[in-house]
Each structure stands twice: as C-alpha cells, then as structure tokens.
LUMGU-27626 format. One record per residue (C-alpha): residue number from 1; x, y, z. Coordinates in Angstrom, 1 decimal, padded with zeros to 4 digits. Layout:
LUMGU-27626
 kenu      X      Y      Z
  NUM      X      Y      Z
...
***
This chain:
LUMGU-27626
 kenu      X      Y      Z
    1  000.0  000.0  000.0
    2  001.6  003.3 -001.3
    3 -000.6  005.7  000.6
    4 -003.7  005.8  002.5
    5 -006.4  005.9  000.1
    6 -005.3  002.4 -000.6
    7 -005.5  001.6  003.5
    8 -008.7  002.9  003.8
    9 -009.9  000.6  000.9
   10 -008.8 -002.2  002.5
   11 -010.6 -001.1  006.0
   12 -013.8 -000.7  003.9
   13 -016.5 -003.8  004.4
   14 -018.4 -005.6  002.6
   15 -022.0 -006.5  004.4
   16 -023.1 -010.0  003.8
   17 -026.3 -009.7  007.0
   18 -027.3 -007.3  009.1
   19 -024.5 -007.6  011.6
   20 -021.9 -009.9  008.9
   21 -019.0 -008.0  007.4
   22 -016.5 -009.6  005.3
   23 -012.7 -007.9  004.9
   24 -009.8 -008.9  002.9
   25 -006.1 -008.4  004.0
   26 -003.2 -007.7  002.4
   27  001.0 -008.8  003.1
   28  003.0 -006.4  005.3
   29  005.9 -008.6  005.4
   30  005.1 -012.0  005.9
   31  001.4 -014.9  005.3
   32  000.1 -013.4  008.7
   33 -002.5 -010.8  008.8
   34 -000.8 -007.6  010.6
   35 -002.7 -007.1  013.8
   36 -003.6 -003.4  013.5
   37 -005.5 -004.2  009.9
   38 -007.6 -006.7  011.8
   39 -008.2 -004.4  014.7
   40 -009.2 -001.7  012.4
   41 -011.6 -003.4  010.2
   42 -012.7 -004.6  013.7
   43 -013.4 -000.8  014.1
   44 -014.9  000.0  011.2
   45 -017.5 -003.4  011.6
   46 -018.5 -002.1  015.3
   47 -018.8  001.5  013.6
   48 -021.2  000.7  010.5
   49 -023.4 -000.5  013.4
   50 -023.3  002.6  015.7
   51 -025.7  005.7  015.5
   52 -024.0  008.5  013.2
   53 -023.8  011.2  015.9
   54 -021.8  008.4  018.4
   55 -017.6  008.9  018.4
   56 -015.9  005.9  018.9
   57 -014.1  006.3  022.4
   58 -012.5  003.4  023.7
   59 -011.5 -000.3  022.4
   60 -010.3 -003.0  024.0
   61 -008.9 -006.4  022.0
   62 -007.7 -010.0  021.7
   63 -006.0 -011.7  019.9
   64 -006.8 -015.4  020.1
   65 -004.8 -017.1  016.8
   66 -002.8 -015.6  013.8
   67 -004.8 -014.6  010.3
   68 -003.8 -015.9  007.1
   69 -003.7 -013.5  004.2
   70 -005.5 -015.7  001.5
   71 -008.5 -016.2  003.1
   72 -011.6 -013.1  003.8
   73 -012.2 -012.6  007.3
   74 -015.8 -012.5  008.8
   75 -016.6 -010.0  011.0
   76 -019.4 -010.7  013.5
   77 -021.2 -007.9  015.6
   78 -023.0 -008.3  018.6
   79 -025.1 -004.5  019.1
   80 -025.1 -005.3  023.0
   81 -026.5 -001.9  024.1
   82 -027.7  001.3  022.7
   83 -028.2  003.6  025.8
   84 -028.9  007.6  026.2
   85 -025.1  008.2  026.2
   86 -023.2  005.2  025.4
   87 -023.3  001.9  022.4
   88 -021.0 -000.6  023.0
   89 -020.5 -003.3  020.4
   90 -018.8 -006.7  020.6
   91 -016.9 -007.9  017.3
   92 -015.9 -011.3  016.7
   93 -013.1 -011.6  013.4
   94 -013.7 -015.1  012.4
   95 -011.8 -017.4  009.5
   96 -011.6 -021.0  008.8
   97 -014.7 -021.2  011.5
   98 -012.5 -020.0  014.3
   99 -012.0 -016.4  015.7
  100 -009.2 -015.1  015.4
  101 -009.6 -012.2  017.4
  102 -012.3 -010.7  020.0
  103 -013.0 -006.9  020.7
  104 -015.5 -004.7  022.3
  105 -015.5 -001.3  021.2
  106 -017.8  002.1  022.9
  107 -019.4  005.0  021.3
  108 -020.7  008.7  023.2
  109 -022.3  011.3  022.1
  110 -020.1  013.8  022.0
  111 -020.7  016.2  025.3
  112 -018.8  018.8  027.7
  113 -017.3  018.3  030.6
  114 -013.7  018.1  032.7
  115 -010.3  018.6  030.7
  116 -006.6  018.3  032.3
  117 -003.9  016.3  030.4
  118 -000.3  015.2  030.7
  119  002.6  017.3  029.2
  120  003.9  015.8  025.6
  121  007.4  014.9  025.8
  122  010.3  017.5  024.5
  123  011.3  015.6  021.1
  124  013.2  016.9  017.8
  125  010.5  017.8  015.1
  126  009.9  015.4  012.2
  127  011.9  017.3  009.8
  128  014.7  016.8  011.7
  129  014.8  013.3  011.6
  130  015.0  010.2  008.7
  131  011.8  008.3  008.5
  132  012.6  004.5  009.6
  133  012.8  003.3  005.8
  134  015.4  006.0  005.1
  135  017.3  004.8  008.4
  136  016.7  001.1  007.6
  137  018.9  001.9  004.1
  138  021.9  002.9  006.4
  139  022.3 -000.5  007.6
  140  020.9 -003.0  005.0
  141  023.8 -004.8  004.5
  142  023.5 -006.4  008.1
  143  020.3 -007.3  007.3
  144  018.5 -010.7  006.6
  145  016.7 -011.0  003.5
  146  013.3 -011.6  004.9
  147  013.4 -007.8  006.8
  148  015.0 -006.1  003.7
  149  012.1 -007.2  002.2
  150  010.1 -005.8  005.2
  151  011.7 -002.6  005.1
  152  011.5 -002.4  001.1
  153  007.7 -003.0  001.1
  154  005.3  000.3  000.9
  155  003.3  001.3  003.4
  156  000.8  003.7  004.2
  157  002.1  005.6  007.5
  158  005.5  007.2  007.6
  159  007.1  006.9  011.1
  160  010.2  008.9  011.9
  161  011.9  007.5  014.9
  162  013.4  009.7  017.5
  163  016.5  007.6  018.3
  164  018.1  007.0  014.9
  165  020.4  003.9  015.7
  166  020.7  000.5  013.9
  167  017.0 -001.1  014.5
  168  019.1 -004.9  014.1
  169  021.6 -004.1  016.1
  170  020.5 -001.0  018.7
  171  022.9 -002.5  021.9
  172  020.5 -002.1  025.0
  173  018.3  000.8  025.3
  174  015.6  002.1  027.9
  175  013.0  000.7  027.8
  176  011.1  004.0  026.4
  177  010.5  004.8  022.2
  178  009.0  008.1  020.6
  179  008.1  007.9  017.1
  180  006.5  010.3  015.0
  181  003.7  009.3  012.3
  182  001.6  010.1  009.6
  183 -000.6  008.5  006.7
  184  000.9  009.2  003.6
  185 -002.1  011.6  001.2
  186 -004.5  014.0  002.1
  187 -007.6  012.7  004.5
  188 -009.0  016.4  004.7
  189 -012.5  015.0  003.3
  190 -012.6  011.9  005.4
  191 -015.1  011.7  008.6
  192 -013.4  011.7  011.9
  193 -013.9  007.9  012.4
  194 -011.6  007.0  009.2
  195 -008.9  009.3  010.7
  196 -009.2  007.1  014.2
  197 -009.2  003.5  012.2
  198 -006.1  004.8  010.9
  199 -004.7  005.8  014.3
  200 -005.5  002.2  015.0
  201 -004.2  000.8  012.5
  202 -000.8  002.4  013.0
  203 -000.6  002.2  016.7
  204  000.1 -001.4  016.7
  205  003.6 -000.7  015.0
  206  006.4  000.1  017.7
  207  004.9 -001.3  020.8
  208  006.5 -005.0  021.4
  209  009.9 -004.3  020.7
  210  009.6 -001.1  023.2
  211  009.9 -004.1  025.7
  212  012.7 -005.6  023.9
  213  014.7 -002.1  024.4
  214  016.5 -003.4  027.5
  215  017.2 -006.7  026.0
  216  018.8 -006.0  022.9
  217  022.5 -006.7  024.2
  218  021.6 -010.7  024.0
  219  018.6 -011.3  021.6
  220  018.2 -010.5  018.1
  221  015.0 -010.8  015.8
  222  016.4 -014.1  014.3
  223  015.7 -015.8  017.7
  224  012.4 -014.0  018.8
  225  009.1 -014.9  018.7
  226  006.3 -011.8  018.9
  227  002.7 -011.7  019.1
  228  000.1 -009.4  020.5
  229 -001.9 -011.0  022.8
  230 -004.4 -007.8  023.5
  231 -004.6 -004.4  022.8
  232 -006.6 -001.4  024.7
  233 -007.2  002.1  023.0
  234 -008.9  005.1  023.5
  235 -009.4  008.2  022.2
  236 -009.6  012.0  023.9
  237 -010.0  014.3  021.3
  238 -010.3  015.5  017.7
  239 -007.0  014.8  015.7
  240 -006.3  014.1  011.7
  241 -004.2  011.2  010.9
  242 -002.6  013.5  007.9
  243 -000.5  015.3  010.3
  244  002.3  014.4  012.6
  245  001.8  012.8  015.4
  246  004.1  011.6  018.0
  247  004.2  008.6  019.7
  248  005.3  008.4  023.2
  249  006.0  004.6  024.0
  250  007.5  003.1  027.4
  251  007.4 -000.7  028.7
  252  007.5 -001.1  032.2
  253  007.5 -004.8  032.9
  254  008.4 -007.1  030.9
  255  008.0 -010.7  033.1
  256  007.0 -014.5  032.2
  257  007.7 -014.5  028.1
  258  005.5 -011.4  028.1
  259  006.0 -007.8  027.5
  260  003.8 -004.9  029.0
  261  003.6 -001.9  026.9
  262  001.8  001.7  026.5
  263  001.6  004.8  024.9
  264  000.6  008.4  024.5
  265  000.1  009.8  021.2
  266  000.3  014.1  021.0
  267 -000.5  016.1  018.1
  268  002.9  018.7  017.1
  269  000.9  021.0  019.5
  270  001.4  019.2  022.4
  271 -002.4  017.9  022.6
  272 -002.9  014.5  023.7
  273 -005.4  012.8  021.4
  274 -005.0  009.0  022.0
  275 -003.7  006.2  024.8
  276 -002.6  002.8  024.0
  277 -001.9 -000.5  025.5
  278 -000.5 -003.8  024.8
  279  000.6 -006.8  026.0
  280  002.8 -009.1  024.0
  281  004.3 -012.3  023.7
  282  008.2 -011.4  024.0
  283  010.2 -014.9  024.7
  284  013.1 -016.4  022.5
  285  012.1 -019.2  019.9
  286  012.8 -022.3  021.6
***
C-alpha cells in the first residue's frame, strides 16, 4: 500500500447480513495478517453498526490465533447496548470457523465536561529526523533477507523515529521509544472515524519491541518470537491522521515470556489525542 487511500480501501466492508461483514487483507511482510489491519476493520464493523452522531471512544482487544492473508475474514457484531449516552459493540473476526480475534468497542455522544492532560514529551521535530525506511537503508547490508524485504515493502504511515540507531543491532536501550507518524495523502475529506481507524491501525507498530529495548544486548529478531496477545485504546479528542503525530511509548515490565507496553500519542501542538496499551508475547524461539 503506497498511501492511505489504498489503506482505507482495505478497511472498507463488505456486508453480507445485518451484523456480517467480510474484509480482505493484504501482506505487510510475511502470510500473517498484521494485527492493526484486523483491529481496524474490527473498528470499522463495530462502527457501520453505531448511531452517526456516536464517536468511537474506547476499544479494547484479543488476539486469540494468527490470520492468514489468503482467506476473507468474517466479522461478527453483537449491538449489545444502545443507551442515552453510550453503544458498546462486541466484534468477533472469524476465519476457517474460528476467531481469530475478540473486541469490544464504545461509542458517546459527544458532550462537555472536565479537561486536564499530561505534558507531551520535549522531542526533535519530524523534519529533523530520517523516516525509519530512510534509516533502515543505512544498515541494510546487516540485514537478513526476509526484513529487507520488510523494510522495502510500501506502506501507508510514515514513522520517523526519534533515536536514529541500527533497528538490528541498537545495543541495550531504555525501555522508552518516541516515534512520529503520519498517513501518507490527504484525509482532509474523510469523517473523523476513518482518521481514528487509521490511528488504529498504525498504533500497533512500535509497541512489542519497546519491551525488547533493555534486551537487545543478547537477543536479536532471528531468535524471537512476537505476538500481540491484546490491545486497549482510547481516544480524547479530535486529531487528523494526515499530520504528525508523536508517539510516546514506554514498557514497564516485561516478566513471564510477556512484555507490558503503553503509549501516549500528542499532536505537534502538544495535545494528547490517544492512549494505548498492549501486552505481548516477548520470549526467545525455543
């Protein structure tokens, strides 16, 4: 995917029933369905079910078994309540008869009310830094052919790491990451929910090997294995995905093959619009 025009096609669903949605995928560097695509078709199901005037506002997520890429998934939604405030909707991703994954997703109307936040971190700006495709060149001759091909593959966000060191060979770091992001094309016609499936979407990169940061002295991507296991989001305000963004990521446990992870994500004027979490496996293949 070049930009994200061609990521928002893929989010799109096509209803088969009433609450039936059928999605295709497509490779971001390996058979397995990325998890943020599934997550944010996920989304979009819960939100084709939702009143119009509702914001998506919080999400939480499993992820039960990988995806494969050559096969549609069905998306099942449960429309579990439609109160004076709230809707919460359950979504079931299914394939081969299985489901693959499990979320729950709540809309409000949109209403006044309390505002604080936490400051946004003191970062270099975006155009100071290499996007991670850029950096990735730096060091491709170290790399394996499986995550050149990775790294070589389009894709429809641009993330400009703050720490510009060798992603295959970083040493041992703390276990904190910022990363700016952006789609790639103009969104400034698309509804505020596409610019939060995006979000979604996008937010999955960067998190598990955030935990690995510490670790990094005596592991290497040859000998891990990584999977989300579940994933939490919510969102606090207005933002477009067609601007940069930063993502403030820390890990502060990592314990029992998994890794604990979060994140903040500020708009370039220091407003925070979004809060993630994730839990991962992190162990060493055996």
């Amino acid at each position: 995917m070049k930009n994200v025009h061609e990521l928002l096609e893929l989010l799109e669903l096509e209803q088969i029933e009433m609450n039936l949605f059928r999605g295709k995928s497509t490779m971001v560097g390996g058979k397995r369905v990325y998890g943020g695509q599934v997550l944010a078709q996920a989304l979009h199901a819960a939100a084709r079910t939702a009143p119009e005037d509702r914001r998506l506002h919080s999400l939480h997520g499993y992820f039960i078994l990988p995806g494969s890429i050559e096969k549609p998934i069905i998306y099942e939604v449960d429309r579990i309540r439609d109160g004076g405030s709230f809707t919460t909707r359950r979504v079931v991703a299914i394939q081969n008869g299985k489901a693959i994954f499990n979320s729950s997703a709540s809309f409000q109307s949109v209403e006044e009310g309390f505002d604080h936040q936490g400051e946004a971190p003191d970062v270099p700006d975006p155009e100071e830094l290499l996007d991670d495709l850029k950096l990735a060149e730096r060091f491709q001759d170290k790399w394996p052919l499986a995550f050149r091909t990775f790294f070589e593959r389009d894709r429809p966000i641009e993330f400009r790491p703050v720490d510009q060191y060798d992603a295959f060979n970083p040493g041992k770091q703390a276990p904190v990451k910022y990363v700016w992001l952006r789609a790639k094309g103009d969104m400034q016609n698309a509804p505020a929910a596409s610019h939060q499936h995006v979000l979604a979407y996008a937010a999955d990169y960067n998190l598990l090997t955030t935990a690995l940061n510490p670790h990094w002295d005596h592991v290497s991507f040859a000998n891990l294995q990584l999977a989300s296991l579940d994933h939490a989001m919510w969102f606090h305000r207005d933002f477009r995905i067609d601007e940069w963004l930063l993502y403030a990521i820390d890990s502060p446990s990592a314990s029992n093959g998994r890794g604990f992870t979060r994140g903040n994500i500020f708009t370039r004027d220091g407003k925070l619009v979004a809060s993630v979490v994730q839990e991962g496996l992190v162990r060493k293949r055996r």
